[in-house]
N, C-alpha and C positions, 0 to 999 in steps of 0.2 A: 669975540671974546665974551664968556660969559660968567657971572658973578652971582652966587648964591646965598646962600644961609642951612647952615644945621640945624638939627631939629629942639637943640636949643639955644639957638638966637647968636652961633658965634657966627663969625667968617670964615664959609670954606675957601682954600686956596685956588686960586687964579686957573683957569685953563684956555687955552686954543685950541677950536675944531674948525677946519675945513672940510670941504668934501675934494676926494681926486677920485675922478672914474665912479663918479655913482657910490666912494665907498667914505663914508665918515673915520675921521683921522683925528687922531688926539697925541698930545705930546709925551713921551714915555716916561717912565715911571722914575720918581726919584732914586739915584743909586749913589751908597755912600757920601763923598762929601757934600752931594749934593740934598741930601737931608736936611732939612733946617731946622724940625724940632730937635729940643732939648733932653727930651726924656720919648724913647720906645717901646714899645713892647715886643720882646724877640721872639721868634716863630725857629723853632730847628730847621735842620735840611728835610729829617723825618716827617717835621708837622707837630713836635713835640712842643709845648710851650716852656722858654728860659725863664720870661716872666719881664717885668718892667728893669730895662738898665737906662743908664745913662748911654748918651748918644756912643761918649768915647768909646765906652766900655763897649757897648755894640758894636762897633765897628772893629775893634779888637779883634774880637771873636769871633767874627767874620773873616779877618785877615789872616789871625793864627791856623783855619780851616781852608786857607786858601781859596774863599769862596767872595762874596759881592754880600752887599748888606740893601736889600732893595725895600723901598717903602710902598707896599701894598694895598694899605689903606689906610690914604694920608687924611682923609677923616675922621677917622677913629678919636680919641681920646684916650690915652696917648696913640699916637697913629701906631700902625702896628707893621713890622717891619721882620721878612724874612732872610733869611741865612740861602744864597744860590747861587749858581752859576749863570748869571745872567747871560754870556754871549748864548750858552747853549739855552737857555730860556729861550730867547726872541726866535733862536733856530729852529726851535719846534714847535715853535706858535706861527711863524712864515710856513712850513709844514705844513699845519693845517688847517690856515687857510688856503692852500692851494690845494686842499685835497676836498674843499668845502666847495668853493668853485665850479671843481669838473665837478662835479656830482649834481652841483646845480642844472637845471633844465631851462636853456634859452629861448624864447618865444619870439619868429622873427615873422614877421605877418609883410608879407610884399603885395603889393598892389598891381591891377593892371588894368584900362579903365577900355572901356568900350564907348561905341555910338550906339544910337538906335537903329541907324539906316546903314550898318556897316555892312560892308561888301562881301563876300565869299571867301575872298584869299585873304582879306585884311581879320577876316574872323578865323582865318585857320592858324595865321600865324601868332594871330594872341591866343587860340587855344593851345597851341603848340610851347606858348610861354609859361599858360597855369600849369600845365603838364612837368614840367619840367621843376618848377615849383616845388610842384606837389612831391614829385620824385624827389629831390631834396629834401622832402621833412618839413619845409618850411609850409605853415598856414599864406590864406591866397584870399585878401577882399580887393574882391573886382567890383568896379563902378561904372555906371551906366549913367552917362552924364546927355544930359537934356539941354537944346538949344533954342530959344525963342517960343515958338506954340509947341514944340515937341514935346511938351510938360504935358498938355491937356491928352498926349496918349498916350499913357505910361505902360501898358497893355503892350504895347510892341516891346519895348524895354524887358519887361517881363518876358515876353515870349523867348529873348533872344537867352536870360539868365537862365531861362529850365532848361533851354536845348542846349546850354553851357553845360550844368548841371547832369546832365544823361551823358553828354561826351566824355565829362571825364570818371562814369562809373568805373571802380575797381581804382583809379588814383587817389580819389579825393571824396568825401561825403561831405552836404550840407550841414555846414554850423550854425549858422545863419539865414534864411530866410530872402529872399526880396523885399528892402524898405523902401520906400521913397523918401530924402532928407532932403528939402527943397527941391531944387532940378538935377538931384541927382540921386537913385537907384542903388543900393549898396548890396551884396550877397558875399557872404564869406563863406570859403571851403578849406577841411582841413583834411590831413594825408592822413590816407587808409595805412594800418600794417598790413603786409601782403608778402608772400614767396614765389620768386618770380624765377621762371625756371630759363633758363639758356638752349635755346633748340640747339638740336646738332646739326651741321650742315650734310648736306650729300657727297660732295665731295671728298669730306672726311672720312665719312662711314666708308667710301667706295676702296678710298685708300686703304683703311683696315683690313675690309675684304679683302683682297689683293697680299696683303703682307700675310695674312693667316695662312690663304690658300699655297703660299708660296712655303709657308714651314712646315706646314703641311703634308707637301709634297713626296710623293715616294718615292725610295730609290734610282729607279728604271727611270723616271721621269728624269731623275736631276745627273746621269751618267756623262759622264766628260766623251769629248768627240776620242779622245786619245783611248780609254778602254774602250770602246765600240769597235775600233780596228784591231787593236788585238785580238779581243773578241771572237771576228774572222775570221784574223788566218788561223787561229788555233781549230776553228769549225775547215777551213778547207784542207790544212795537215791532216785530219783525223779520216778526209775523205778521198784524200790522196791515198794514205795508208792502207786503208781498205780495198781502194781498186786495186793494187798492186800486190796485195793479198788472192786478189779473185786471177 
């Protein structure tokens, strides 16, 4: 709870802010009876000024409009109080702050820590994690953490962070650097934009072939076994006919 002063020397009224979720929260706004000054100043729906009424009378004419008599700024002198539709106020302000939100850009930095003396497959499979990472979008500070005399040779440590660095060319570029922060080695990488093309298999391509070649195909080829024998006798009637002629 916090308590102030106007800038000449009265008492502003009472507030509470918390935070939820990172976001500071404040109590809403006075509306109607809940007014406490005596005298406002009234604001239209337009933006037009009424001018200084009395509270009753404010809120009158609010009511006669079918509309809320909200107190906008309760520091004012006389605090200055507009003519609205409060439900549908709050609705278009929840609005846009959700449209504030997505538009916002989230920075989510994951970690994944290495040895100096890491093994072959143990370094494939955390390369295989910043990778993946990286493909997410998400930024990647990997650490290189030192045990005992392993400090005095930070040189391998490095060694293992550039050959990190070259594997995942085309995912990630260097943001950061190799530091050493006590016994422990830091480099951050952050994800490349890239268009990443989908090979086609062979087997699919083979099957297209196949279907084309098959629509393809010319008459004579695609002939049912049942015309092929008509076909025939029509060819050995004609050569019956004939000898029978000779």
């Amino acid at each position: 709870m916090r308590r102030g002063l106007s800038r000449d020397g009265s008492r502003c009224r009472l507030f509470f802010a918390h935070h939820r979720g990172g976001e500071q929260i404040t109590q809403e706004l006075r509306v109607n009876d809940k007014i406490r000054a005596r005298e406002v100043r009234v604001v239209a729906p337009d933006g037009s000024q009424v001018g200084v009424r009395k509270i009753e009378e404010a809120r009158w004419l609010a009511s006669q409009l079918g509309l809320d008599l909200v107190e906008v700024a309760p520091d004012a002198r006389p605090p200055v109080c507009r003519m609205m539709d409060y439900g549908k106020y709050k609705y278009e302000q929840s609005v846009r702050q959700r449209e504030a939100r997505k538009k916002q850009t989230r920075t989510v930095v994951k970690e994944v820590k290495f040895r100096p003396k890491i093994d072959q497959h143990d370094y494939e499979v955390k390369k295989r994690r910043v990778l993946e990472f990286l493909d997410d979008g998400d930024k990647v500070k990997v650490t290189m953490m030192f045990r005992g005399r392993e400090v005095t040779h930070p040189e391998l440590g490095e060694r293992i962070l550039k050959r990190l660095a070259e594997d995942v060319t085309g995912f990630g570029g260097v943001e950061t650097g190799p530091k050493l922060e006590g016994r422990n080695m830091t480099m951050q990488f952050a994800p490349e934009k890239r268009r990443r093309e989908i090979p086609v298999d062979d087997a699919v391509a083979a099957k297209n072939d196949v279907a084309v070649t098959e629509d393809t195909a010319t008459p004579e080829a695609t002939a049912t076994p049942e015309a092929t024998v008509v076909t025939d006798k029509a060819v050995r009637t004609q050569e019956a006919a004939a000898a029978a002629e000779e």
